[in-house]
C-alpha positions as CSV (number, residue, x, y, z in Angstrom):
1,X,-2.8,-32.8,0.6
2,X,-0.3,-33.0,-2.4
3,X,0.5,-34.5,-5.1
4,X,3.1,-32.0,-6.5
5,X,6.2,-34.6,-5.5
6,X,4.7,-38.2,-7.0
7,X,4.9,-37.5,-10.5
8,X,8.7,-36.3,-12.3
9,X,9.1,-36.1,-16.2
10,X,11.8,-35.7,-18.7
11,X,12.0,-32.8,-21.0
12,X,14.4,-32.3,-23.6
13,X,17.4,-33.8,-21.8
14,X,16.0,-32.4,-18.6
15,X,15.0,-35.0,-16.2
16,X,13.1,-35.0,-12.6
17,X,11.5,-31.4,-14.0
18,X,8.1,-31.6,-12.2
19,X,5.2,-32.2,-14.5
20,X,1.7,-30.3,-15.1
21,X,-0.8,-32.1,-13.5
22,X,-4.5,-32.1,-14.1
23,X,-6.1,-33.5,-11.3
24,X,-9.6,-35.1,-10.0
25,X,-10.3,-34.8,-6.5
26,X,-13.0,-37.3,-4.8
27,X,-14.6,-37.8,-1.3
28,X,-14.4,-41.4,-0.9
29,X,-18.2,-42.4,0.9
30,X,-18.3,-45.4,3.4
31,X,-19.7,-47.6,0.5
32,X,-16.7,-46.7,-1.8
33,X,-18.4,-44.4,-4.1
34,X,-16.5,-41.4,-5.3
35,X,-17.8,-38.0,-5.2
36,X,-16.1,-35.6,-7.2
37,X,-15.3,-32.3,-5.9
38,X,-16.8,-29.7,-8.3
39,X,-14.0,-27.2,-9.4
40,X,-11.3,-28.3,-8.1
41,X,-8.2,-29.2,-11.1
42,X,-5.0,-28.3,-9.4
43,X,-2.6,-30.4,-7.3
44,X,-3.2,-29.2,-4.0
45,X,-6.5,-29.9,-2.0
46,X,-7.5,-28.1,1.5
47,X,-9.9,-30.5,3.9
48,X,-12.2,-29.1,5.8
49,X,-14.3,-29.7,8.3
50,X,-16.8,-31.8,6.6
51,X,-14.3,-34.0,5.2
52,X,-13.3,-35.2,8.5
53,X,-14.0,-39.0,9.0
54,X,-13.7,-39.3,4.8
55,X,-11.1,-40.8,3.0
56,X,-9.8,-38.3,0.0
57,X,-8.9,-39.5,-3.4
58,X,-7.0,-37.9,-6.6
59,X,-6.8,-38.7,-10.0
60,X,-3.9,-37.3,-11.5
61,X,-2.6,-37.4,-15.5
62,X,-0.1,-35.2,-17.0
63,X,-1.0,-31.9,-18.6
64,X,0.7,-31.0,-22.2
65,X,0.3,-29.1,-25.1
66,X,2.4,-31.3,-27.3
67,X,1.1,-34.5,-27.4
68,X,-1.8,-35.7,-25.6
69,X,-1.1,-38.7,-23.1
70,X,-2.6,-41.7,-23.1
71,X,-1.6,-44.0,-20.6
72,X,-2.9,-44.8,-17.1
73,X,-4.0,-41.7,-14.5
74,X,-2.4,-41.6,-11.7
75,X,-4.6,-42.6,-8.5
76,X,-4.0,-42.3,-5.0
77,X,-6.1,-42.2,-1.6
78,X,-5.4,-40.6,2.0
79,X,-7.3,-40.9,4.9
80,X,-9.5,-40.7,6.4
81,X,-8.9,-37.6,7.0
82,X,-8.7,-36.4,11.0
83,X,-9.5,-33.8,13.3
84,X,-6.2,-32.2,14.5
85,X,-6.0,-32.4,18.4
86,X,-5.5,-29.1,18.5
87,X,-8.0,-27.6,16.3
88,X,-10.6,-30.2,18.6
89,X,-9.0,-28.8,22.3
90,X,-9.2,-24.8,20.4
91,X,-13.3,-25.8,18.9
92,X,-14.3,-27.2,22.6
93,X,-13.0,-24.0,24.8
94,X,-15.2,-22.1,21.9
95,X,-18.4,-24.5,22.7
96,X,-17.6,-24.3,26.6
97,X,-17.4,-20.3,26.8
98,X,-20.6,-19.9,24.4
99,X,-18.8,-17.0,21.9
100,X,-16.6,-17.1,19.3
101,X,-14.8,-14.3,16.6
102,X,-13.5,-15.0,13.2
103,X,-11.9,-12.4,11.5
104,X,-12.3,-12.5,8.0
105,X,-11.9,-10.3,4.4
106,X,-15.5,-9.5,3.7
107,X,-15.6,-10.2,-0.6
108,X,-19.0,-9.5,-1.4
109,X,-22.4,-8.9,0.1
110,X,-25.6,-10.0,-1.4
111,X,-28.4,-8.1,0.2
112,X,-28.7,-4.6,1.4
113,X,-27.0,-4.6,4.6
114,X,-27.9,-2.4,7.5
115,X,-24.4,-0.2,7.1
116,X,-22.4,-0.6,4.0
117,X,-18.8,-1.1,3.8
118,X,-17.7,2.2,2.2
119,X,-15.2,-0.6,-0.6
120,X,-15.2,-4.2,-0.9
121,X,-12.9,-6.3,-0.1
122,X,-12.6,-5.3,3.6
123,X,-11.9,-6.5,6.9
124,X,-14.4,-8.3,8.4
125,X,-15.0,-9.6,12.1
126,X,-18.2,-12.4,12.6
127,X,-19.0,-12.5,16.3
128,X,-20.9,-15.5,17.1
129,X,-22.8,-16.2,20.6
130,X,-24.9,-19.3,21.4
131,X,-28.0,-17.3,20.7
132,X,-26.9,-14.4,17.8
133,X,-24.4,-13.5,14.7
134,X,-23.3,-10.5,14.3
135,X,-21.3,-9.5,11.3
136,X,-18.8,-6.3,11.7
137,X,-17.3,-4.2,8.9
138,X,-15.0,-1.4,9.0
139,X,-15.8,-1.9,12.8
140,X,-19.2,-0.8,11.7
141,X,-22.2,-3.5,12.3
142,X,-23.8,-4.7,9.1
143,X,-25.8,-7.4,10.0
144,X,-26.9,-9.5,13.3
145,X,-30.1,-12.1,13.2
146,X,-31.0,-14.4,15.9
147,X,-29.5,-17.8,15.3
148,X,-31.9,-21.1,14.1
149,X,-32.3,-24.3,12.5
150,X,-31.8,-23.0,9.1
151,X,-29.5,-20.0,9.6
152,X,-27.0,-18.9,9.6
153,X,-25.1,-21.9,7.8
154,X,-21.6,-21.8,6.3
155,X,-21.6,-22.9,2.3
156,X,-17.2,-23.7,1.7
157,X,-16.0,-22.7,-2.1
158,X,-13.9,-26.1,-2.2
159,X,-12.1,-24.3,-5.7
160,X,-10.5,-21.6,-3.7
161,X,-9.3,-23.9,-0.6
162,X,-10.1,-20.8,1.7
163,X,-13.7,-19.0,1.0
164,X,-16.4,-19.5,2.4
165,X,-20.2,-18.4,1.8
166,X,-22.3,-17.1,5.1
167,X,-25.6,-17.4,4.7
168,X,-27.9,-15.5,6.6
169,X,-31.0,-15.9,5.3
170,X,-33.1,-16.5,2.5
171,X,-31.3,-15.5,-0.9
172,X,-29.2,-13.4,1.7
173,X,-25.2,-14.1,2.2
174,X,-21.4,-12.7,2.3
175,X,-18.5,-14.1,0.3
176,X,-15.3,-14.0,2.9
């Protein structure tokens, strides 16, 4: 979603010269009630996965050092937001054959791992089966646990639009 193209200004004889937006992103809830999305100021926003069903709202007002702006924000809403058909055909072959890998650029590990990565940020490959994870790096294993309830579980850094948090365990997880 953006909102780079709705809003134009004029600038010393300039005109149409796109403005500097700050913006507030919501996740609109069945009631209405807007949930902000911590972090996130810029004009482009990146759904994900649990944002599918939602409807996704942006207030947007124009950014300047020179004067401060007073009028109305901007305010739009899209959605709700949908499952592409095929990202849904691609997630049910995964379900049906029972493993999946996701290669990834390992950031940061928060516990002692079983192998270290000799330098971070690496390559990373996460090979998930119905019953284990196992996280490569360097082609060398680092972790694998049995999968439960509770864990592994993925934790997405809206701000960045493409991290994600895996959490393996109590107080134990990889930035990718």
């Amino acid at each position: 979603m953006c909102i780079r193209d709705s809003i134009n200004a004029e600038y010393m004889g300039y005109k149409d010269l796109p403005a500097a937006l700050e913006c507030k992103w919501f996740r609109m809830s069945v009631q209405g009630e807007l949930m902000p999305f911590e972090g996130i100021s810029g004009p482009l926003f990146q759904p994900c996965a649990d944002d599918i069903g939602m409807r996704i709202c942006v207030q947007a007002q124009p950014l300047t050092d020179v004067v401060k702006y007073n009028g109305m924000p901007l305010f739009a809403e899209a959605g709700p937001v949908q499952l592409d058909p095929k990202m849904e055909e691609k997630a049910r072959e995964i379900f049906e054959k029972g493993t999946a890998e996701l290669e990834a650029r390992l950031e940061k590990v928060n516990f002692d791992p079983v192998e270290k990565p000799e330098e971070l940020p690496c390559k990373a490959l996460i090979k998930i089966t119905q019953k284990t994870l196992c996280l490569l790096a360097e082609e060398k294993q680092i972790y694998k646990c049995t999968i439960s309830d509770k864990y592994p579980h993925l934790k997405f850094i809206r701000r960045s639009n493409n991290a994600f948090e895996l959490h393996l365990g109590e107080s134990q997880y990889v930035n990718m």
